[in-house]
C-alpha positions in Angstrom: -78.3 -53.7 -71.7 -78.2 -50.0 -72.2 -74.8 -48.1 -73.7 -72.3 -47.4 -71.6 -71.0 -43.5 -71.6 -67.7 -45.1 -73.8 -70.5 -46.8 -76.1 -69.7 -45.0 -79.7 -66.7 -42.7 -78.0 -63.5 -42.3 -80.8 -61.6 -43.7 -77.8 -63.4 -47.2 -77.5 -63.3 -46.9 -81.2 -59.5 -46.5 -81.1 -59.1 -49.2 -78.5 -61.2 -52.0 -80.4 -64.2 -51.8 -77.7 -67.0 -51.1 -80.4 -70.1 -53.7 -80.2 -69.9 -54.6 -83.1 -66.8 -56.1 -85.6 -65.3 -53.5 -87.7 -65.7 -53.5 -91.2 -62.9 -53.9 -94.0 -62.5 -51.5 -96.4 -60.7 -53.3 -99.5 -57.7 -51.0 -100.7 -56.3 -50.2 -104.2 -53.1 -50.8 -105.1 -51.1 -47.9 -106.7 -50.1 -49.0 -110.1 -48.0 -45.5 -111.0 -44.9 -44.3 -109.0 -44.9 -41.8 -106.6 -43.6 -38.6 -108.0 -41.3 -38.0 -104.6 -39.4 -40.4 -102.6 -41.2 -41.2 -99.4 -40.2 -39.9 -96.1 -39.8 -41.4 -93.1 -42.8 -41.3 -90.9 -42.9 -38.4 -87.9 -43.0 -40.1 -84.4 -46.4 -39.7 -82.7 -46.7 -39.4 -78.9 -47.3 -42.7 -77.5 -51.4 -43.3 -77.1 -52.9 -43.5 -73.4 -53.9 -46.8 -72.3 -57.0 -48.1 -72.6 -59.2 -48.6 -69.5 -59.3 -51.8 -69.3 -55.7 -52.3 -70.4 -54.2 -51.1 -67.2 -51.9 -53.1 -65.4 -52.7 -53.6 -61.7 -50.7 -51.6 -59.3 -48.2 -53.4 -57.5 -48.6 -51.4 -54.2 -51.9 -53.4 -52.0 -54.7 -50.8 -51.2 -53.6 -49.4 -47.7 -56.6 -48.9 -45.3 -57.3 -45.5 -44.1 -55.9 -44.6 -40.8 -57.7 -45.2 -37.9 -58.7 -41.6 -36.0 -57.8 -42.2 -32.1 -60.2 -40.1 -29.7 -58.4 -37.2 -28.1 -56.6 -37.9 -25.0 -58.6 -35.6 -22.3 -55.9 -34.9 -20.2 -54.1 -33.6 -23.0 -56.7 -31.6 -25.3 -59.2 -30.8 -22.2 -59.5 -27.4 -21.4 -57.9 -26.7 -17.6 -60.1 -25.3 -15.2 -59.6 -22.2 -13.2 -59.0 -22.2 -9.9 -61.2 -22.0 -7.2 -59.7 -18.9 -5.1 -60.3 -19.1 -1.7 -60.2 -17.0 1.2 -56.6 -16.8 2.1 -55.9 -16.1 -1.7 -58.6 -13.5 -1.6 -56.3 -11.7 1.5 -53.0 -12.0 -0.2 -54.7 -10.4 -3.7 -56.3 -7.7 -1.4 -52.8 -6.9 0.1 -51.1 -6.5 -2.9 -53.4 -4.1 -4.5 -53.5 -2.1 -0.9 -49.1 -2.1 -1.4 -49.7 -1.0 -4.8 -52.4 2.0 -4.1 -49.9 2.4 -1.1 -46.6 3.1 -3.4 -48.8 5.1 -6.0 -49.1 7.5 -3.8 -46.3 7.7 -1.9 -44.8 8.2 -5.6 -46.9 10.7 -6.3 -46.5 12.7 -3.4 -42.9 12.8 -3.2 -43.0 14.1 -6.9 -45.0 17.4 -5.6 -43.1 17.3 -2.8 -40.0 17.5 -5.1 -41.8 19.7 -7.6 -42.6 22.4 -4.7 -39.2 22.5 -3.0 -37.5 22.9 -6.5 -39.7 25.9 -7.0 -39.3 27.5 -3.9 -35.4 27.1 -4.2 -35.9 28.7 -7.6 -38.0 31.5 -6.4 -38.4 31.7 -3.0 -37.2 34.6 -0.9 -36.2 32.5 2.1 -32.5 31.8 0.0 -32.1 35.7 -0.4 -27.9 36.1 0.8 -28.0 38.5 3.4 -24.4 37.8 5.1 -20.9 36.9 4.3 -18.8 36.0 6.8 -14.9 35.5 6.9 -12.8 33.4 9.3 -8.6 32.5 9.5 -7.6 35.7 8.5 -5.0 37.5 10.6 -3.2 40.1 8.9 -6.0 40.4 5.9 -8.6 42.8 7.1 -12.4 41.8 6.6 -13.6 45.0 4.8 -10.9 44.7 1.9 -11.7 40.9 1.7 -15.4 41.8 1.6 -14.4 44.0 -1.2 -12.9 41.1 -3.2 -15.3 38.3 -2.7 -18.2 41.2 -3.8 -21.3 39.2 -3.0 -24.2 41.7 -3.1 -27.0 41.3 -0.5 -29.8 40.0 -2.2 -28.3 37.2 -4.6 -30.0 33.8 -5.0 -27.7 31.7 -2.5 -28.0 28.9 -5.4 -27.3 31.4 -8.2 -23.8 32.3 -7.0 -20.9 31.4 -7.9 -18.3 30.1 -5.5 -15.9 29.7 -7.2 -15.4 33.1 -8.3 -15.6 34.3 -5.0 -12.6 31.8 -4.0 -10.4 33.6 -7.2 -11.2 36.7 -6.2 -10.8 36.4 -2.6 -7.3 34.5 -3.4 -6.0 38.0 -4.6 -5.5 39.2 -1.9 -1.6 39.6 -1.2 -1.7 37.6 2.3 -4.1 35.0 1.2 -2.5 31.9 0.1 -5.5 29.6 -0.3 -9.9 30.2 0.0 -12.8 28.2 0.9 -15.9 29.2 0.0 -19.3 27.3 1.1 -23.4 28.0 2.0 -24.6 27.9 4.6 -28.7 27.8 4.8 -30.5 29.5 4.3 -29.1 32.5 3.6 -25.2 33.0 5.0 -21.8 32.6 2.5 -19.4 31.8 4.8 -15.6 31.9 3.3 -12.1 30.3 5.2 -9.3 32.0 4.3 -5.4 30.8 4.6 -2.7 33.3 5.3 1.1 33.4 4.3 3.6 32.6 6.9 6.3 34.9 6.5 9.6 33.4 7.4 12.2 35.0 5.9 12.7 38.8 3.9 14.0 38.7 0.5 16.6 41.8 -0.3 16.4 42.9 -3.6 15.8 46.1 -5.0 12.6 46.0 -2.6 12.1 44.0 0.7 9.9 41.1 0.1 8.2 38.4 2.5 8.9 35.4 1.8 6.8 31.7 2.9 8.2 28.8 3.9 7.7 27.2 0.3 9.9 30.2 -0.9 7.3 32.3 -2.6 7.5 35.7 -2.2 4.2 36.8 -1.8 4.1 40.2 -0.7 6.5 43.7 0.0 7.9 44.1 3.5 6.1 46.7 6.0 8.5 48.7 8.2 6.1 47.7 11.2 7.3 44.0 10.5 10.8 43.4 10.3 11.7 41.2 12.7 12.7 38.3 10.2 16.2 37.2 8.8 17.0 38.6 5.9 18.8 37.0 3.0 20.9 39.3 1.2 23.5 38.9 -1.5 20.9 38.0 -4.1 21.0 40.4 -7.2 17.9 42.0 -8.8 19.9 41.3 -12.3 19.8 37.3 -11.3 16.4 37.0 -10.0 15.2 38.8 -13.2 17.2 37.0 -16.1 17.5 33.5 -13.9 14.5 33.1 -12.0 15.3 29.4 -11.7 18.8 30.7 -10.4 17.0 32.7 -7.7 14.3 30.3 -6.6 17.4 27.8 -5.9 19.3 30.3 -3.7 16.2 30.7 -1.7 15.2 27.3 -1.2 19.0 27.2 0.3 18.3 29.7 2.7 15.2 28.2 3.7 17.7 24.8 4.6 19.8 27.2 6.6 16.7 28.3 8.7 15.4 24.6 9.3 18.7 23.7 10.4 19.2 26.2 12.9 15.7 25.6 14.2 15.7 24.4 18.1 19.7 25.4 18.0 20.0 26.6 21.5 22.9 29.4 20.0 21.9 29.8 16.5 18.1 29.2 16.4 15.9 31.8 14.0 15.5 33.8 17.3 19.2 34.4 17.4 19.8 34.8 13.6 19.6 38.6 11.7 20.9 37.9 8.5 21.7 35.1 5.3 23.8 36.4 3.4 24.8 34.5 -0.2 27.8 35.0 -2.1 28.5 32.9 -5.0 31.9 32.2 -4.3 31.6 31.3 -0.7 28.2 30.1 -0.2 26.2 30.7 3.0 27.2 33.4 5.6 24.9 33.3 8.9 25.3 36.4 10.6 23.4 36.3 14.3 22.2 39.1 15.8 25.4 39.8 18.2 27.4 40.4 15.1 29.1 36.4 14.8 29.6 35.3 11.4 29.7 31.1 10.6 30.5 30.8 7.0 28.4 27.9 6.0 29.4 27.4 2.2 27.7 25.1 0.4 27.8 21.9 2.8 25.1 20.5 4.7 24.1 23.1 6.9 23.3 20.7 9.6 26.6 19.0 9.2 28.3 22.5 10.0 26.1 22.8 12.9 27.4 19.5 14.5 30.7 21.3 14.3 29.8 24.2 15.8 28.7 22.1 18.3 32.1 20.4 18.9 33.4 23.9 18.7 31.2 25.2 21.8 31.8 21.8 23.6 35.5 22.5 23.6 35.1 26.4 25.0 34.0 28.6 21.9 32.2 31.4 23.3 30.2 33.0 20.7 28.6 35.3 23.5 31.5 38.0 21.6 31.6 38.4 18.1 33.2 35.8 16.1 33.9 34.8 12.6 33.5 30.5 12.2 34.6 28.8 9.1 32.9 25.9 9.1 33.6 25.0 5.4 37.3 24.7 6.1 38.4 20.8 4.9 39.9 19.9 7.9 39.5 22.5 11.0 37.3 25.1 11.7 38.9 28.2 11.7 37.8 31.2 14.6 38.8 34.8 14.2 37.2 37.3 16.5 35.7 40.5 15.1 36.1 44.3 16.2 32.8 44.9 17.7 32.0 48.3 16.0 30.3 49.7 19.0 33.6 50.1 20.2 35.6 53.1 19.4 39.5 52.4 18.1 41.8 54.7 19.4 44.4 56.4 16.5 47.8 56.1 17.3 49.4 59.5 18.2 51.0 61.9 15.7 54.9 61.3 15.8 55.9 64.7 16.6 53.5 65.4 19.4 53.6 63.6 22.8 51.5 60.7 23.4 49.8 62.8 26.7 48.2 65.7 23.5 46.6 62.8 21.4 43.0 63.7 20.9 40.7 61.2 22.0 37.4 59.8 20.4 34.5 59.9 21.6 
């Protein structure tokens, strides 16, 4: 039997596996005495098992595990589709909507692309006009003059806004609209100031119904009531002060309007005194002193007052701010002349009369 590859190895030496018995090699006693004490020996590693000195494992050889075929309706590939003629259609008609909003895309983005240039550049949106409408006493050439829009201008290029300030500067323009018109027209509303009432200071002013005075009074155009009594001192030191007295003429004016004796049409003058209040004075010379009540209140009085036979057809003086009555006084029409009485030394037949 031929040698195994262990046969001679140190290892099946070591384990005792030799073929043949090992011999014993006779050893000599020391007879002298070591000249060291001896140590205690190192400890080794432990020494691998032998081969065949292996204890068998405890744990019984497991077969290998059995491969299953794959499952073909799991792992088989799928198959396309067979496509056919109705699927064919629908396809076809989506491509054809897709070509189809391609280039409807496309040509709305010339389109866009032209039209933009052509408003940019194009001659066609040259201004050649402005026109004005709502103005009354404003004249067109001075607010042509304001707005300044040159013939010429871009109608996209403009601004509109500026022409609205500008056009708002105007003295009897209270408010401006200013809009294009294609292709090539401004067009700009205007909205006037309605005098209602003349402010007296140093200077004659027109005055709105919100109680701005907005422009100086014409001698063509008089034919307003005019609130006197207001000092230039006051409306310069208290504006506040002066806007208040106004707004209380303005009450006076809305409550006499529709009066069938006092109404705006019969009225000439509002006159303020800071003591007394209100004084209307109508245009046949009758004073009602107002105060500082409700003006309508007052007029429900005067209306008593006429009910019961007051004839303000002459000129009277009405105090409606008494407490408790009104009190009437007439007044000396000074159309009238008043004859002087006679000298006391001549005879009443030689007394000079006036004419």
């Amino acid at each position: 039997m031929a040698p195994g590859p262990l046969a001679g190895s140190p290892l099946r030496r070591f384990c005792g596996l030799s073929r043949g018995p090992r011999a014993k090699t006779p050893t000599a006693t020391p007879t002298t005495t070591p000249r060291h004490p001896p140590r205690a020996p190192l400890p080794l590693p432990p020494l691998p098992r032998c081969p065949s000195r292996l204890p068998p494992s405890p744990l019984p050889p497991q077969a290998p595990p059995a491969l299953q075929a794959p499952s073909p309706a799991v792992n088989a590939p799928e198959r396309a589709p067979l496509i056919d003629g109705e699927a064919r259609l629908s396809l076809g008609r989506r491509a054809l909507r897709v070509l189809l909003a391609g280039t409807l895309g496309g040509a709305l983005v010339s389109a866009a692309g032209i039209l933009g240039h052509e408003l940019a550049t194009g001659e066609l949106w040259r201004v050649t006009d402005v026109t004005f409408a709502g103005q009354v006493n404003a004249t067109e050439p001075a607010l042509r003059h304001l707005a300044n829009v040159r013939v010429g201008t871009h109608l996209f290029e403009l601004d509109l806004q500026r022409v609205v300030l500008d056009v708002e500067r105007h003295p009897w323009v209270r408010r401006a609209e200013a809009r294009r018109v294609l292709p090539a027209t401004i067009e700009v509303v205007v909205e006037e100031h309605a005098p209602v009432l003349i402010l007296a200071l140093d200077r004659m002013w027109y005055v709105n119904a919100m109680g701005e005075p907005f422009k100086l009074a014409t001698t063509e155009d008089l034919d307003y009531p005019v609130l006197t009594g207001l000092s230039p001192r006051l409306a310069e030191e208290h504006p506040s002060l002066a806007a208040a007295v106004v707004q209380g003429a303005l009450e006076v004016l809305e409550a006499t309007d529709g009066h069938s004796t006092v109404g705006p049409e019969h009225s000439s003058e509002i006159n303020f005194d800071p003591h007394h209040g209100y004084t209307l004075v109508l245009r046949n010379g009758s004073q009602l002193l107002l105060g500082f009540t409700d003006p309508e209140r007052s007029l429900r009085r005067l209306d008593r007052l006429t009910a019961n036979g007051l004839d303000l057809t002459t000129a009277q003086r009405v105090d409606l701010d008494a407490p408790r009555i009104a009190l009437v006084s007439p007044l000396v029409d000074p159309s009238v002349p008043i004859p002087l009485p006679p000298p006391p030394d001549l005879p009443p037949s030689s007394a000079p009369e006036l004419q």
